[in-house]
N, C-alpha and C positions, 0 to 999 in steps of 0.2 A: 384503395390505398391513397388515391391521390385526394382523396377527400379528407381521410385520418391527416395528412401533411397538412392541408388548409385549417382542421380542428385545433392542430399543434400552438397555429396563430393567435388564436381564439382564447387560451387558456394563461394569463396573466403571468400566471407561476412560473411556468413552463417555460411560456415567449422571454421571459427575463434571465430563468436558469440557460437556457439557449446563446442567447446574445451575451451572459456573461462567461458562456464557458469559448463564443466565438472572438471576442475581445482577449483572453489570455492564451487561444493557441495563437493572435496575431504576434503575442509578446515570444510566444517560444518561435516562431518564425522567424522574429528578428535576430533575436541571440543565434540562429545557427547562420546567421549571414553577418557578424559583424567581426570581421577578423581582427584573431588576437594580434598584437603590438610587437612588431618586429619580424613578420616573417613576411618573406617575398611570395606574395601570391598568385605570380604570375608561374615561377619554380615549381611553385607546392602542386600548384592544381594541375601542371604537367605530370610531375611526379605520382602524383597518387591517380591521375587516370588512367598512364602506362602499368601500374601495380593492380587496379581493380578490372581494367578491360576485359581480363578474363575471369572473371569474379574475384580473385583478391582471397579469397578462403573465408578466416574471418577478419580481414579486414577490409572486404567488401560488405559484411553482415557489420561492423560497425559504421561503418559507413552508410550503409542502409537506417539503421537505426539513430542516427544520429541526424537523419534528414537532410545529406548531404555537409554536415560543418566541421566532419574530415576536410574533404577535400579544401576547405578555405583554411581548415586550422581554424575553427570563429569558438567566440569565447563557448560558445556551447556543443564545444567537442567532444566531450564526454556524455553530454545526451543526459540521460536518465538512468542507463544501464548501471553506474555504479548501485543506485537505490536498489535498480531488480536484482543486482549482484547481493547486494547484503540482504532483502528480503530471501531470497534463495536460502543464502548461509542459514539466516537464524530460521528458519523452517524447517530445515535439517538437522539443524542442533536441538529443537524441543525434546523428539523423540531420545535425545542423546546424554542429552543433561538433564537432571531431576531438577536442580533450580529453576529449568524454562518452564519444562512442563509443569511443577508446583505455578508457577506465575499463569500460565492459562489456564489454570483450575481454578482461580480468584477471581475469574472474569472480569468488567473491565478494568478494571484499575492492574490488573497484572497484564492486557495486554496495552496499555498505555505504557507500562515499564516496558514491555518488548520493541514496542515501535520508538520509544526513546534510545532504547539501545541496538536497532537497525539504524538511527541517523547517526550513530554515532562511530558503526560500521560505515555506513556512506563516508563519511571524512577520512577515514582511514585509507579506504580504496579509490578515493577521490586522489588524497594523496600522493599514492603509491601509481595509480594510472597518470596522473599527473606530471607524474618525475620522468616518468615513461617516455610520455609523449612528448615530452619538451627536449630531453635527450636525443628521443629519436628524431628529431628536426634541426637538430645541431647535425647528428651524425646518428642516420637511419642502420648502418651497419652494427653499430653496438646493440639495434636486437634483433640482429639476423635478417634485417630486412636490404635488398639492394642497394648500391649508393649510388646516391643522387648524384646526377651529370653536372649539377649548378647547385650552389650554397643555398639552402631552404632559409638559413635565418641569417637578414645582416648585421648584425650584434651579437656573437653567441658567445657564454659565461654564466657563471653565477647569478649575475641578476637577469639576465634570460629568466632562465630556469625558476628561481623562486618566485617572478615576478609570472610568471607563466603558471605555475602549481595553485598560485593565491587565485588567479582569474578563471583558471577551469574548474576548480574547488569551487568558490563561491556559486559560480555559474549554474553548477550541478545543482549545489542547495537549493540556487530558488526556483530550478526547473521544480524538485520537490515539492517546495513548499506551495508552488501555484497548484501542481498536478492534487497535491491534497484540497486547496481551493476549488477545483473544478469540481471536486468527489462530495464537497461539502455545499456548494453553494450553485453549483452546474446540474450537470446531464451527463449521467453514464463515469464511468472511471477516468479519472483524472490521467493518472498515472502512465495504461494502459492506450489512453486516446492521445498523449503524448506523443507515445511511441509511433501509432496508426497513423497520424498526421507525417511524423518525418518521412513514413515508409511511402503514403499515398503523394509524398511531395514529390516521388521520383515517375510519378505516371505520366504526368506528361509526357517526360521524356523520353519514357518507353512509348508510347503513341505514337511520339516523330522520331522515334528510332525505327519503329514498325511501319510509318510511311515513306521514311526514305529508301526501307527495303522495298517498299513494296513499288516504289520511283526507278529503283537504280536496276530492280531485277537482278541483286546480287542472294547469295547466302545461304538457301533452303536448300540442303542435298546440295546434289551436283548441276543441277539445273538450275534453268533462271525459276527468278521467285515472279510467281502467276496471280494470278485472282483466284484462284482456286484455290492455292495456300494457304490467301487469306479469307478467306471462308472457312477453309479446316482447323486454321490456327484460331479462329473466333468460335468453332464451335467446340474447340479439344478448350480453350480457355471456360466457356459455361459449362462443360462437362466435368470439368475438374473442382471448379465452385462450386458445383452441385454436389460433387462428392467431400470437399470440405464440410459445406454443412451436415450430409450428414455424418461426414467421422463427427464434429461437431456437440450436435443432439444427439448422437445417437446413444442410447443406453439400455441397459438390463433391468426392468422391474421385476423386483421380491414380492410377492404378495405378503401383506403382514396382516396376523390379524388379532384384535386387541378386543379384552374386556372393560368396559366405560359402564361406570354407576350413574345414575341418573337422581334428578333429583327427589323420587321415589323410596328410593336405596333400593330399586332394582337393577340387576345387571346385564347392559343390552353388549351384544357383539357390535364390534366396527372392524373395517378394513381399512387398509390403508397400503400403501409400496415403501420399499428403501430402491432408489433408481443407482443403478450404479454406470456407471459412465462407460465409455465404452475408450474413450480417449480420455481419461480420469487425468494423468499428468499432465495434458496439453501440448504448449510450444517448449516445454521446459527439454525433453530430451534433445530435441536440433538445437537448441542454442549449446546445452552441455558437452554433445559429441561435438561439432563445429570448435568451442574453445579448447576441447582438448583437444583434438588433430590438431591445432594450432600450434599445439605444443613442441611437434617431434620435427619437424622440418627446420624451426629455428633452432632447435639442439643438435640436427646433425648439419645444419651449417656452419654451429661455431665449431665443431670437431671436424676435422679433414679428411678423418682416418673412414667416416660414415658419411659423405656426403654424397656419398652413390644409393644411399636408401632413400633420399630427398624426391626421387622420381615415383615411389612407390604412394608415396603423402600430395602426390603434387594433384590440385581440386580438381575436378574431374572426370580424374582417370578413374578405369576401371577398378583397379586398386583402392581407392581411398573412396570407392561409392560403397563397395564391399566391406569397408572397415568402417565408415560412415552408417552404414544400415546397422551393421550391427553391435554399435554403442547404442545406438539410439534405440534397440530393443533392451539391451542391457540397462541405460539409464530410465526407460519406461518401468520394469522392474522395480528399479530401484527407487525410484521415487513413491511408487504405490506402495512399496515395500516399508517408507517412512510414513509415509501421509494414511494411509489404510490401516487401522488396527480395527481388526474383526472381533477382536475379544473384549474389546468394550462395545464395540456395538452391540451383542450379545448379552452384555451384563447388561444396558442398560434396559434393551428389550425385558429381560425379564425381570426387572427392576419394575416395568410400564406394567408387567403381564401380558407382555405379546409377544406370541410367535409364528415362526415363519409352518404354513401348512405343511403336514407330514414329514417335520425336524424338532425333535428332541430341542427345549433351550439349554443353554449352558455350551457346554464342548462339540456336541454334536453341531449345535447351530454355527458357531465359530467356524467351523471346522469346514462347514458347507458354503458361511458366505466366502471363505478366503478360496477356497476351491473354484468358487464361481468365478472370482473376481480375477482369479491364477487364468481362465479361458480367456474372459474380456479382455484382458488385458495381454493375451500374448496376439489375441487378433486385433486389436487396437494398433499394439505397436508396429506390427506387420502393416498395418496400413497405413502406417502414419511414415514409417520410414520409405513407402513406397513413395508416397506425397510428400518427401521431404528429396530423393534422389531424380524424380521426375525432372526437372528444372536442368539438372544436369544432361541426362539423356539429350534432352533437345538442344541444349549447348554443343556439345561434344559430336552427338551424330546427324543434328539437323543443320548444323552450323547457326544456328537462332544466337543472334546475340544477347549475353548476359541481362544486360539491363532489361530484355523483354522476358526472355525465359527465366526469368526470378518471380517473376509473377503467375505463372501457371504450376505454382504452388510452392511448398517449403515453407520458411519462416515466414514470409511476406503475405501467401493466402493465409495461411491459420489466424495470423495476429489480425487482422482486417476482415476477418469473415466473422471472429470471435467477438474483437471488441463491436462494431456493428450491429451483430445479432442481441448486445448486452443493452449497447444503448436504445436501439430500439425496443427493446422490453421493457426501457425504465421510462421510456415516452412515453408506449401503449398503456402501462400501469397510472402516468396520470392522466390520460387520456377517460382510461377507464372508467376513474374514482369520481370524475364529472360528466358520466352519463352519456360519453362519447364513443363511437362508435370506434376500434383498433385499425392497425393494419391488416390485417385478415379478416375473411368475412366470418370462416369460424375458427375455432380452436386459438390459441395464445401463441406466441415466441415464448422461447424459451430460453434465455440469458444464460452466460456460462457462470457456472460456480465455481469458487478460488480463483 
């Protein structure tokens, strides 16, 4: 492997896509540290550490994603998330609306229409997150969020606020438009490596959060924390990696098999797989269940009459891991439920003239991959939701601090184990095409898909 890295240098292309996609994550580094114009940032980063210490729900997940530029308020507070926000929406609405899905039947000139009107979603909830945030830093109580002991912002008004929507708006744009830069003229996904960089920008920190536990002998159980702990806590970390990957890679092959005319005009058999994923949706359900739990705790703080069910939602608990696991099998559902249509796989199958061994094509075939795909995916999401409540457990009963226990799994491993596995594939591939040797001695990485 350490040889394939020195190859990487070797290879013009490559060394150039590299150092230009290392040059624009310095530019997204900068925007999450340069704070927006008017607000007291010595207040704010009190503020929002007393709210995230115990993870924050999801505003410790945007916070995470944003690479820390909550907590400063910096012009790149909004991150990227709006884009993944509207990518989301209009993914969901193909299957829904006949004008999307006509537009991805034209291929590309209909999905250049799609992606023009995903940026044009971004703006919208650039916007609308925008008003939000600027609001809430006038006065955090109007969205249900605590009030702050000391004025977050010294000037607050109308040109606050507009002057604040214009700066996190734009900001968002050219996070975009670089993240498209990176995809186009880099290494690995843009967009996706964005995000990995703000999340991996918090590792440090968890390292010398992890060594000052392990200095102060405070935190694990009831006992002092030993070298032993940390030895278990470093091996339950690589054992959880190793199980991200493979929820990961892991997948279902269909054997298929197909008739191919030759240039004879005889007709020879071939085989071939349809792989089906075993974690087909991804990080998409944690992010979904997270922003809606979000939802019910600031609705029953503005009502009084229900703010005794605030305890039930509070991140954590037993309660809200319970209801937390299971959106997140519900929204794994649901999104295979949009993204997976079995009945054109099957039409197209026999469209090619292949099919799956001892299955009927047409209805029968349908009928068997959604069947298959109904197991995979209720064992997928079972394990994904395990991998996404894990983080909590060791907060809550190991007393492991947030900042370190976010990382032995949840959003923070999938997204970082995912995009990693992606960009290295797209190394190894031109590694490969010039006769060099991969990261593995045998067999390929395998990069995620969607």
């Amino acid at each position: 492997m350490l040889k394939a890295f020195a190859n990487v240098l070797k290879v013009e292309e490559l060394r150039n896509r590299i150092l230009f996609t290392a040059g624009i994550i310095i530019l997204v580094r900068l925007a999450a540290n340069i704070p927006c114009p008017g607000v007291d940032p010595v207040a704010l980063n009190n503020y929002v550490s007393d709210l995230t210490k115990d993870g924050g729900g999801m505003l410790g997940m945007f916070d995470m994603f944003s690479g820390g530029a909550l907590q400063k308020f910096a012009i790149a507070t909004l991150g990227i998330m709006p884009y993944i926000s509207a990518s989301i929406i209009m993914q969901l609405l193909v299957p829904v609306l006949p004008a999307l899905g006509k537009m991805v039947r034209e291929g590309e000139s209909g999905r250049q229409k799609i992606s023009q009107y995903t940026r044009y979603l971004t703006v919208v909830i650039c916007l609308v997150q925008g008003a939000v945030a600027a609001m809430a830093m006038e006065n955090p109580s109007r969205i249900g969020l605590p009030h702050a002991s000391q004025p977050l912002v010294s000037t607050p008004g109308s040109f606050f606020v507009i002057m604040t929507i214009i700066i996190l708006t734009c900001a968002t744009m050219i996070l975009m438009w670089l993240g498209e830069r990176i995809t186009e003229k880099g290494i690995g996904n843009g967009i996706s490596l964005i995000i990995t960089v703000n999340i991996v920008d918090r590792f440090p920190s968890a390292i010398s959060a992890l060594y000052d536990l392990a200095v102060s002998g405070g935190g694990v159980t009831d006992t002092r924390f030993r070298m032993v702990h940390l030895f278990i806590l470093l091996m339950v970390f690589f054992a959880v990696t190793a199980f991200t990957i493979m929820l990961i890679q892991g997948q279902r092959r269909i054997p298929i098999q197909m008739a191919r005319a030759s240039s004879s005009g005889k007709v020879r058999a071939g085989s071939t797989y349809i792989p089906l994923k075993v974690n087909f949706s991804g990080v998409m359900p944690i992010i979904f269940a997270g922003a809606v739990l979000m939802v019910p705790s600031i609705l029953f703080n503005w009502i009084p009459q229900t703010r005794f069910l605030v305890v039930y939602f509070q991140y954590g608990s037993t309660s809200y891991m319970m209801i937390y696991g299971l959106m997140i099998l519900i929204f794994s559902f649901f999104w295979v439920a949009n993204q997976f249509n079995p009945i054109q796989i099957s039409d197209n199958l026999k469209k090619e003239g292949a099919y799956i061994p001892g299955i009927r094509p047409g209805k029968p075939t349908a009928d068997f991959l959604d069947d298959t795909m109904t197991k995979i995916t209720l064992a997928g999401s079972i394990l994904l939701a395990a991998l996404a409540v894990f983080p909590m457990l060791l907060y809550q009963n190991f007393k492991l601090p947030f900042l370190i226990s976010s990382f032995f799994g949840g959003t923070s491993l999938l997204i970082i184990v995912g995009v990693l596995l992606d960009t290295l594939s797209q190394m190894e591939s031109h590694l490969t095409m010039r006769n060099y040797d991969g990261f593995l001695k045998s067999g390929k990485l395998r990069g995620r898909k969607g």
